[in-house]
Z-matrix of the N, CA and C atoms (Angstrom, degrees):
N
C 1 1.453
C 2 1.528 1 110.29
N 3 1.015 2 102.08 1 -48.66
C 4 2.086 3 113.94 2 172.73
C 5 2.032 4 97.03 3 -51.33
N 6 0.663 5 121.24 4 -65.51
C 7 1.508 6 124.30 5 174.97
C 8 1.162 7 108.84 6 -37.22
N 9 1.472 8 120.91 7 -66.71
C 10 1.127 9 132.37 8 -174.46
C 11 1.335 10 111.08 9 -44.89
N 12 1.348 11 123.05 10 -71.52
C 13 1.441 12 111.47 11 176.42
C 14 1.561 13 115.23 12 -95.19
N 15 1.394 14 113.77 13 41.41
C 16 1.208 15 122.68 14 139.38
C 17 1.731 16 115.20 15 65.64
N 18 1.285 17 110.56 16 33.02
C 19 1.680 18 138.78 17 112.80
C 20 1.327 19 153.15 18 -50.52
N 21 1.617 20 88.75 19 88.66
C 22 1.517 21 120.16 20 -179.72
C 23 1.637 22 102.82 21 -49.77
N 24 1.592 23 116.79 22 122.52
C 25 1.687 24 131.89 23 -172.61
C 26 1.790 25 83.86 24 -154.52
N 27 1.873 26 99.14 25 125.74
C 28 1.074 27 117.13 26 153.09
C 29 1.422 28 104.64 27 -148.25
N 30 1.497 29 92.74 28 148.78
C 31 1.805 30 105.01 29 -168.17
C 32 1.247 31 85.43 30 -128.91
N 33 1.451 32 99.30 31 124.03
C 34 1.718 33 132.01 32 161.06
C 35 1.744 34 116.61 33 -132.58
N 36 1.516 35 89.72 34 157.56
C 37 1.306 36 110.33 35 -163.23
C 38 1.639 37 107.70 36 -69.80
N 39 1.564 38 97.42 37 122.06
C 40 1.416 39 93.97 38 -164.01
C 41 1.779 40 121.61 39 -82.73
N 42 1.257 41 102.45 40 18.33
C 43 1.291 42 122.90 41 -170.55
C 44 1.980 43 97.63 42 -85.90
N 45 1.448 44 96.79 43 -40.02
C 46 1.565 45 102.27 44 -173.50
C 47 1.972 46 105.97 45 -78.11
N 48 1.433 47 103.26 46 -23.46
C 49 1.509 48 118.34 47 -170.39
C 50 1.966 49 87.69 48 -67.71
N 51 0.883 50 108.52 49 -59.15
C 52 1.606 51 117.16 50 -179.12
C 53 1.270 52 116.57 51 -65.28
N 54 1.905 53 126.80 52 -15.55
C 55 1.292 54 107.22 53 -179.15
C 56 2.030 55 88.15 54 -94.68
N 57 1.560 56 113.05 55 -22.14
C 58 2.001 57 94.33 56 178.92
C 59 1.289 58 85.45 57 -75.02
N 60 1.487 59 155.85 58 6.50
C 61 1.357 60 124.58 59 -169.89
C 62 2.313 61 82.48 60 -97.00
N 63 0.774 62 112.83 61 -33.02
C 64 1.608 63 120.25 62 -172.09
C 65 1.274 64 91.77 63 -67.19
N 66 1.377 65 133.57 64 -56.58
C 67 1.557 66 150.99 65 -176.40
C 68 1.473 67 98.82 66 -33.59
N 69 1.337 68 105.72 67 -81.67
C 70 1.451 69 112.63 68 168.95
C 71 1.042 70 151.44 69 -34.28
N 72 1.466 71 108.58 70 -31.22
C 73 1.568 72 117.63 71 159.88
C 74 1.955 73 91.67 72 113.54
N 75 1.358 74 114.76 73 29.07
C 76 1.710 75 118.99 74 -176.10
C 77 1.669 76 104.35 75 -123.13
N 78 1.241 77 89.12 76 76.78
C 79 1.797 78 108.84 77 -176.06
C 80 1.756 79 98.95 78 -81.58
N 81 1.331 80 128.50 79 -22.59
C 82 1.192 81 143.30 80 158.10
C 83 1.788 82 107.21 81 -46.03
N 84 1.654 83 94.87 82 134.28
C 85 1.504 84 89.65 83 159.16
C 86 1.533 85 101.87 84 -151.04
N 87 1.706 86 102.33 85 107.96
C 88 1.701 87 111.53 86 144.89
C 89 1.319 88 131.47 87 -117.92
N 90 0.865 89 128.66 88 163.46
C 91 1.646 90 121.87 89 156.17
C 92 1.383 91 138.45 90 -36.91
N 93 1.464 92 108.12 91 -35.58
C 94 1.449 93 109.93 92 150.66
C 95 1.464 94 122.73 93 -73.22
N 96 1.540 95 121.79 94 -47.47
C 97 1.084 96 99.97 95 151.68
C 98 1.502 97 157.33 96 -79.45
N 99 1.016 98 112.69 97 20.74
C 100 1.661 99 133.87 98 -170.35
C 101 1.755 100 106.95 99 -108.69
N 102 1.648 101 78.37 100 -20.54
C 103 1.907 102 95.59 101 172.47
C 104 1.458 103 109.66 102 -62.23
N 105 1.926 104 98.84 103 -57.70
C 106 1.179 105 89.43 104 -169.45
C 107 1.434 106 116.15 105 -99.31
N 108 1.139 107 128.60 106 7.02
C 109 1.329 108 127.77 107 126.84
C 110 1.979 109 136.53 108 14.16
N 111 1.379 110 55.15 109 -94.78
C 112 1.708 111 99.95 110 -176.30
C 113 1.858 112 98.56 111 -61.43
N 114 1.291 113 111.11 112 -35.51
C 115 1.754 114 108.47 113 -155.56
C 116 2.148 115 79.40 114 -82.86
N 117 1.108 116 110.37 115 -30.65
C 118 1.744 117 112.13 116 -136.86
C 119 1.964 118 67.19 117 -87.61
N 120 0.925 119 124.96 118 -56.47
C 121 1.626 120 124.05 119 170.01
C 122 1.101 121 138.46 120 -4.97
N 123 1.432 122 85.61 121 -53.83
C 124 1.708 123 131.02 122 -167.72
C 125 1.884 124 94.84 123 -70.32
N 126 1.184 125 99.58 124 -77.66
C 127 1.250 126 121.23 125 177.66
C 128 1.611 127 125.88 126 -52.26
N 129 1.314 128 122.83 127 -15.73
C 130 1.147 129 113.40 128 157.42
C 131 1.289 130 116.97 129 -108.59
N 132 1.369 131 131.63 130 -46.48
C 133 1.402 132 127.64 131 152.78
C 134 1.401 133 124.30 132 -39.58
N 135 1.135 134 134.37 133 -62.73
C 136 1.448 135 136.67 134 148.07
C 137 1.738 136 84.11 135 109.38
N 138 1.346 137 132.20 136 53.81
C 139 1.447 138 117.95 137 -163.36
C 140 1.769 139 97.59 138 -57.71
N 141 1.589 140 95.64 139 176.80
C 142 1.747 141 97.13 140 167.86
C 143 1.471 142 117.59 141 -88.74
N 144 1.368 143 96.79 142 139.55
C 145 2.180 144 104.25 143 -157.73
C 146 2.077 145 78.20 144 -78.53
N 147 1.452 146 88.59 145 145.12
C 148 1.942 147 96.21 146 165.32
C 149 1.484 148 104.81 147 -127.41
N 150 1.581 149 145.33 148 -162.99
C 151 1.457 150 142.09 149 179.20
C 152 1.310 151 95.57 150 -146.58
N 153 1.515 152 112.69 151 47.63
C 154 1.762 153 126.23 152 -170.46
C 155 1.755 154 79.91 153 -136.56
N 156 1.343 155 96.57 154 148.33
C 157 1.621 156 138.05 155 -178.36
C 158 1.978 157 112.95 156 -156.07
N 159 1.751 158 116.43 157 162.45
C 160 1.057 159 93.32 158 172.65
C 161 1.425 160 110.25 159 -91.75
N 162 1.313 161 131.32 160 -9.49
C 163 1.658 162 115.34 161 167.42
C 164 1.673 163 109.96 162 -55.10
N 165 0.899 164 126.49 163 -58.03
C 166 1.229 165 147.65 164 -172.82
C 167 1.865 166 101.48 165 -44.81
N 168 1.478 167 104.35 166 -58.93
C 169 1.501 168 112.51 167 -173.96
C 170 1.666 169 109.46 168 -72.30
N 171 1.643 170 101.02 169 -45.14
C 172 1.505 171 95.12 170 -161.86
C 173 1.547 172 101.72 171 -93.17
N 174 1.407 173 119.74 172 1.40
C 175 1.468 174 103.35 173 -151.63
C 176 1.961 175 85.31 174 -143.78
N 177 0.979 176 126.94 175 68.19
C 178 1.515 177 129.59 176 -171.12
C 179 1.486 178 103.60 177 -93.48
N 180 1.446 179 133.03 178 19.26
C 181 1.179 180 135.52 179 -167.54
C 182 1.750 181 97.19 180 -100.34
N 183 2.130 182 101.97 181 -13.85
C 184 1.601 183 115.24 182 -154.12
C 185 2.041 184 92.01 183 -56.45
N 186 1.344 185 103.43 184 137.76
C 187 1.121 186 100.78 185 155.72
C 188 1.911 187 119.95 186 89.77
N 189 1.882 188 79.04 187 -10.01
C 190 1.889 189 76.56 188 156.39
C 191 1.398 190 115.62 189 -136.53
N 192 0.993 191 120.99 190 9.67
C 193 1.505 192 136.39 191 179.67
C 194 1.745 193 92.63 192 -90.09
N 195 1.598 194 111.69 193 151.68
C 196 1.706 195 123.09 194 150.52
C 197 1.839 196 114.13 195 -56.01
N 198 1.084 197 85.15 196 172.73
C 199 1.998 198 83.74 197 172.97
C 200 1.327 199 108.80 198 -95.10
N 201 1.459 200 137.22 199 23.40
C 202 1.302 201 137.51 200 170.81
C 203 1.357 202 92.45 201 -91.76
N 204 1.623 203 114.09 202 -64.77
C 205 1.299 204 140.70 203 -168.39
C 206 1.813 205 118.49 204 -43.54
N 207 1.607 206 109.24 205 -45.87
C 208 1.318 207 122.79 206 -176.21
C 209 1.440 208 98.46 207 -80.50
N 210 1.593 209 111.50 208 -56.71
C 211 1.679 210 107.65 209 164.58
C 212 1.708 211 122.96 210 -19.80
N 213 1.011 212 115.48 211 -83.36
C 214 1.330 213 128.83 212 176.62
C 215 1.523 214 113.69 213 -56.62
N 216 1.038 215 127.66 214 -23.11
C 217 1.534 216 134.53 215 175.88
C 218 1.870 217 94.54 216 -72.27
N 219 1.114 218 104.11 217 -53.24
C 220 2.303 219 94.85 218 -179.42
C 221 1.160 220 102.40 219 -93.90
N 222 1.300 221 139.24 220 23.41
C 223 1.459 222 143.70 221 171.04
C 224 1.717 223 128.30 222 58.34
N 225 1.361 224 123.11 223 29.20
C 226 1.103 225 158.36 224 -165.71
C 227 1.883 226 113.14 225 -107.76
N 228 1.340 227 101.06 226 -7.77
C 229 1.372 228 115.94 227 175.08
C 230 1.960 229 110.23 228 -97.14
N 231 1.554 230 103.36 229 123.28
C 232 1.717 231 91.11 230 175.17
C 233 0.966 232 93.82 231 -116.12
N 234 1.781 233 69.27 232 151.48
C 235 1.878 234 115.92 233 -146.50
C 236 2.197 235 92.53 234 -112.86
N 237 1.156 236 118.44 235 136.09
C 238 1.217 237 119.06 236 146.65
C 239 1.486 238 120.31 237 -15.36
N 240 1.714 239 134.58 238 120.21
C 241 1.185 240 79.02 239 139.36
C 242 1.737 241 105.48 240 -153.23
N 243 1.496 242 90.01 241 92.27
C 244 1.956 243 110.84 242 179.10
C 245 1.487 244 80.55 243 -94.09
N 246 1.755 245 81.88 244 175.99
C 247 1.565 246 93.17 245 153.93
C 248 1.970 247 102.30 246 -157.37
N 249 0.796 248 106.01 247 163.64
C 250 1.821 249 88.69 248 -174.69
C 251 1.645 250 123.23 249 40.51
N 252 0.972 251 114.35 250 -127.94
C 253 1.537 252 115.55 251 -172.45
C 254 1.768 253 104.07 252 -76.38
N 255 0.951 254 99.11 253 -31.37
C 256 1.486 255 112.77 254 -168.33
C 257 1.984 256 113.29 255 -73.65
N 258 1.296 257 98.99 256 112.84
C 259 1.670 258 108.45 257 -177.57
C 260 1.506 259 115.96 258 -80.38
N 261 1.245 260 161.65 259 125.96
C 262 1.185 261 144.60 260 154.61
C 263 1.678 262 112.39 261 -98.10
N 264 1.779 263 93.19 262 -174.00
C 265 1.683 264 84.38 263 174.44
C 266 1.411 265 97.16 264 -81.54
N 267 1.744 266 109.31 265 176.92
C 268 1.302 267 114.72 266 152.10
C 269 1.322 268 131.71 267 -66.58
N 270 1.106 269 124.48 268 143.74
C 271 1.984 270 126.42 269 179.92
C 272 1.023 271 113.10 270 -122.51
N 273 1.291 272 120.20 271 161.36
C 274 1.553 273 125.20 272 150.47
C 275 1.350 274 122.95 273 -95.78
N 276 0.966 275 148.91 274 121.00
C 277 1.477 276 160.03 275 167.10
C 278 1.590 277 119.53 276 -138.63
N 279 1.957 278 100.79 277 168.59
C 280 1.117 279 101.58 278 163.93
C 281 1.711 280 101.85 279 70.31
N 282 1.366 281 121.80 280 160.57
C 283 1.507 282 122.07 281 -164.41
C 284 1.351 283 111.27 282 88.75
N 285 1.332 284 108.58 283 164.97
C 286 1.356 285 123.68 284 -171.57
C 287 1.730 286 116.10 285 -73.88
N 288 0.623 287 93.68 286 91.26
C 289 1.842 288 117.42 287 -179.83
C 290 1.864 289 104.88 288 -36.42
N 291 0.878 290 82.15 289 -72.22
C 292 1.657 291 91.09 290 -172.78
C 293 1.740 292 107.46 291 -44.00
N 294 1.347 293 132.93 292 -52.90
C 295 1.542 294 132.47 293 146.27
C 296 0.901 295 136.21 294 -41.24
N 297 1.446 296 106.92 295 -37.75
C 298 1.648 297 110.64 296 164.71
C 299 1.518 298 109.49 297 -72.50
N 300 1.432 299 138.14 298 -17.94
C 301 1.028 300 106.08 299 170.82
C 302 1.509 301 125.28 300 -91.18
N 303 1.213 302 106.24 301 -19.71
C 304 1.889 303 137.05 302 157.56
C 305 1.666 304 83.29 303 -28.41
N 306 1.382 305 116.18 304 -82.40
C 307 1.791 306 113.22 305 -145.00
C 308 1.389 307 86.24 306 -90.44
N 309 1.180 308 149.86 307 12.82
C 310 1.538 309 118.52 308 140.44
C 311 1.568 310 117.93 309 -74.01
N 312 1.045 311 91.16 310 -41.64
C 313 1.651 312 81.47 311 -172.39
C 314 1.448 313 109.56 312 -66.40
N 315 1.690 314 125.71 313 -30.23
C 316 1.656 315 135.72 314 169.94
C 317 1.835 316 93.90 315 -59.34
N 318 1.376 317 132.11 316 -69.33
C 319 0.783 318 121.84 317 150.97
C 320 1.817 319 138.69 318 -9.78
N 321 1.279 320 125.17 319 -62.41
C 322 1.402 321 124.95 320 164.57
C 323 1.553 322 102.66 321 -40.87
N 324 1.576 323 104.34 322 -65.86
C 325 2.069 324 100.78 323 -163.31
C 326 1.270 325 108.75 324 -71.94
N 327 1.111 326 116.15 325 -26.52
C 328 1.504 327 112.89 326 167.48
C 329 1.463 328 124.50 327 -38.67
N 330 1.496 329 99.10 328 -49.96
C 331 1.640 330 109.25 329 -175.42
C 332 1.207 331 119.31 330 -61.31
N 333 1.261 332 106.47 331 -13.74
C 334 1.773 333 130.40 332 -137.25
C 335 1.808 334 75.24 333 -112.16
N 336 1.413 335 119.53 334 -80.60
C 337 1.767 336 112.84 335 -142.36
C 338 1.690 337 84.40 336 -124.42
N 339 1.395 338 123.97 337 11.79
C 340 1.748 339 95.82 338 165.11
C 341 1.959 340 109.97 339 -86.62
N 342 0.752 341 93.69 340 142.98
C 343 1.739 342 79.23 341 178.26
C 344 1.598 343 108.00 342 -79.15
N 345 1.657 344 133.08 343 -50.53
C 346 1.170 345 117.10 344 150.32
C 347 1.213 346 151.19 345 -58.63
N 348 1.036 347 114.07 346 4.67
C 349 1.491 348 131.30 347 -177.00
C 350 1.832 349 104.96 348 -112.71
N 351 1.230 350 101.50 349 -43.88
C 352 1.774 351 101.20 350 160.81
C 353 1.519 352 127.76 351 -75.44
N 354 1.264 353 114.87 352 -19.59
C 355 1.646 354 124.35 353 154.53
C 356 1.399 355 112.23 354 -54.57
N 357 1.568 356 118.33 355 -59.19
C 358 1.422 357 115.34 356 -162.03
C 359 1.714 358 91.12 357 -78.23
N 360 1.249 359 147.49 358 -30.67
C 361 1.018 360 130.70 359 -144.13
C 362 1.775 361 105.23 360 -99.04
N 363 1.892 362 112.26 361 -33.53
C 364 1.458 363 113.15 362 152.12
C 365 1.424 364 128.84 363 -73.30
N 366 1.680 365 126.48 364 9.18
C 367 1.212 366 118.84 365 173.55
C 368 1.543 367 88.53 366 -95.66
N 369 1.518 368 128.31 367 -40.34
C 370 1.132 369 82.93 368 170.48
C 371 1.234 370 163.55 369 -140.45
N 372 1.884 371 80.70 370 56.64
C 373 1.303 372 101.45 371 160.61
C 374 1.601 373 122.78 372 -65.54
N 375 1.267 374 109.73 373 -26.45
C 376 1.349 375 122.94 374 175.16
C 377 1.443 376 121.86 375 -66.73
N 378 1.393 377 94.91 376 -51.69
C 379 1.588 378 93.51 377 160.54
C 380 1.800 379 134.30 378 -54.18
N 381 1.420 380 87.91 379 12.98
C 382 1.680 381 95.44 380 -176.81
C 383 1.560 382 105.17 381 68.97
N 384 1.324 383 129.03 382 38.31
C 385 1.571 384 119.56 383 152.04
C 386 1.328 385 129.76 384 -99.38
N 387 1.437 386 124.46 385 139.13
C 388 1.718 387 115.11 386 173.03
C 389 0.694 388 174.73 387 -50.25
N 390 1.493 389 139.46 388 79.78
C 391 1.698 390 131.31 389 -111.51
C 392 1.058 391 105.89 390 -21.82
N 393 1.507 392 130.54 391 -46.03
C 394 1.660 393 126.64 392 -137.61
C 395 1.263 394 79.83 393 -93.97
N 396 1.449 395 133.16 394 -65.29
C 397 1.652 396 118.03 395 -174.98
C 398 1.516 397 125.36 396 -36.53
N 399 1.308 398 95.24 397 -35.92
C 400 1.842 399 109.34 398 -176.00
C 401 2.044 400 102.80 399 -66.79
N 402 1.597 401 93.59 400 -52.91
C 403 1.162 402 100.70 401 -160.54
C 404 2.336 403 107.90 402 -65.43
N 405 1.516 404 83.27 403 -17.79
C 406 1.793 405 84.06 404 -176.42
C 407 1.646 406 96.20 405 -80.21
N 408 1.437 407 113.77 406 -41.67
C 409 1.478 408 115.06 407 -168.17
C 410 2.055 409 100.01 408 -54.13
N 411 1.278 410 113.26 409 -46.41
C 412 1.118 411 120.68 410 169.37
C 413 1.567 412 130.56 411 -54.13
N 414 1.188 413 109.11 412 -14.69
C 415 1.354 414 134.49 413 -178.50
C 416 1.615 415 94.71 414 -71.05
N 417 1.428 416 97.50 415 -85.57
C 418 0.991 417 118.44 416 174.42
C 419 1.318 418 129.85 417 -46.12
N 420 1.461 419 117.34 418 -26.88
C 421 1.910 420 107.83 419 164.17
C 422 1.729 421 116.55 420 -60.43
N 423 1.821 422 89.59 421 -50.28
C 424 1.804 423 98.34 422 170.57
C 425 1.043 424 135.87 423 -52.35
N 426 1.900 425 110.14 424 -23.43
C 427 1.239 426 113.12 425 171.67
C 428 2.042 427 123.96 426 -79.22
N 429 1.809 428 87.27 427 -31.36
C 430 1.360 429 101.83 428 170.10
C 431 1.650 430 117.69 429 -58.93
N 432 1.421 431 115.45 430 -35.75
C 433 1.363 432 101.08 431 -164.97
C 434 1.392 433 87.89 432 -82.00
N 435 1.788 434 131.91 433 -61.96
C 436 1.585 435 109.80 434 -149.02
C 437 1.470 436 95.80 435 -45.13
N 438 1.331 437 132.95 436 -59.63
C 439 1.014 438 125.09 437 175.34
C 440 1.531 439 117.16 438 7.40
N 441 1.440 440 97.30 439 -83.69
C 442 1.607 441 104.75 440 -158.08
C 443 1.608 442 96.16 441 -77.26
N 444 1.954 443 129.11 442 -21.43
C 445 1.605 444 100.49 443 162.32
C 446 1.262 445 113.85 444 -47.89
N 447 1.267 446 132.71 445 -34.58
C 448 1.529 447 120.18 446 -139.31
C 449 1.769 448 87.85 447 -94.17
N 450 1.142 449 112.44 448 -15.82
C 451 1.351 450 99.61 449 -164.98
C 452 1.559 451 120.85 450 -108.05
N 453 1.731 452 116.31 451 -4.70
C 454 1.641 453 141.93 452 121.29
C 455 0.837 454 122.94 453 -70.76
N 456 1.952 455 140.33 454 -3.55
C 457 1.341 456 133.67 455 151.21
C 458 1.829 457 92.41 456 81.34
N 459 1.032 458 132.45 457 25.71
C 460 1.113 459 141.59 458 -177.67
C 461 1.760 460 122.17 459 -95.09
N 462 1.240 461 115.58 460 157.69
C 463 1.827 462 105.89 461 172.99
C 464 1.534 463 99.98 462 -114.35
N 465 1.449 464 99.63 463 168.15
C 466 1.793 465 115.31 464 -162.14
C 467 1.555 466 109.60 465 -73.19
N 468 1.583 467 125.64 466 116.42
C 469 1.560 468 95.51 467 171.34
C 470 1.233 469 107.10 468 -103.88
N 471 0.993 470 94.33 469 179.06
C 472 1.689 471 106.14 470 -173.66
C 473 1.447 472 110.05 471 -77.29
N 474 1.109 473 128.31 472 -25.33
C 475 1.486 474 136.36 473 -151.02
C 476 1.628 475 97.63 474 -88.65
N 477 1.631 476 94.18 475 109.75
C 478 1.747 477 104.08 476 -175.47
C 479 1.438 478 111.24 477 -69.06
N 480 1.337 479 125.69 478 8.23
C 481 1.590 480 112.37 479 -170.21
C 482 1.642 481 88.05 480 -128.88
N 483 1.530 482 122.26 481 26.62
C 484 1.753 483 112.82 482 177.22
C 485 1.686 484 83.93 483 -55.00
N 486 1.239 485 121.36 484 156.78
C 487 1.369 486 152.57 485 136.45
C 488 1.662 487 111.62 486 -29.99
N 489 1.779 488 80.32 487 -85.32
C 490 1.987 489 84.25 488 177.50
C 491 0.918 490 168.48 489 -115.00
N 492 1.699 491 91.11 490 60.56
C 493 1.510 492 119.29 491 170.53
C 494 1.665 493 95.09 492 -137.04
């Protein structure tokens, strides 16, 4: 889909991103600077752009499965878990591990600089829920929408009140 509409994505080893950030004289590490880092990186290395990601690689089911279905496939879906008389809370488990840790960490900045994805994730914190509950429920919205881009062939807008997603 990145190909398709003609989105340059190259993934390099961020071990080498940190030795030009050492190179450089950027013994500092924030987010603003790791931003520009990474961009100034970009630009002198010039790595080779690919239209590969790990949703894309590890998770190729994105975009034809329901959002129950993709949920529970990266383990971000809660599951029951009584059994007989006995009730428990709900959990998340089980699912593809390696993605799930991909969209937590997409997840963390999300909360941070998506504007819809930081709405749903401070209401509900507000609503009195637990980071980690908030932060899986958040998981799981991000996972729901690429979802449904990939599956309208659509790109991300920014606008937290789109309709349909």
């Amino acid at each position: 889909m990145l190909h398709k509409h003609k989105i340059a994505l190259a993934v390099v080893n961020p071990r080498r991103v940190r030795d030009f950030a050492d190179g450089i004289g950027r013994d500092a590490k924030t987010d603003p600077i790791d931003a520009r880092v990474i961009a100034f990186y970009g630009q002198v290395v010039k790595p080779q752009a690919q239209a590969a990601s790990t949703f894309l690689a590890e998770l190729p089911e994105l975009g034809e499965l329901h959002r129950g279905q993709i949920s529970k496939l990266v383990g971000v879906a809660p599951l029951n878990g009584g059994s007989g008389t006995k009730s428990g809370q709900r959990r998340t488990f089980g699912g593809r591990s390696y993605v799930r840790r991909v969209l937590y960490m997409a997840t963390l900045v999300a909360t941070r600089f998506n504007p819809r994805i930081k709405a749903f994730y401070q209401r509900l914190l507000a609503d009195g829920k637990p980071k980690k509950v908030a932060l899986t429920a958040a998981m799981r919205k991000l996972l729901t929408i690429l979802n449904t881009l990939i599956k309208n062939d659509e790109l991300w807008d920014a606008e937290p009140n789109k309709a349909s997603v």
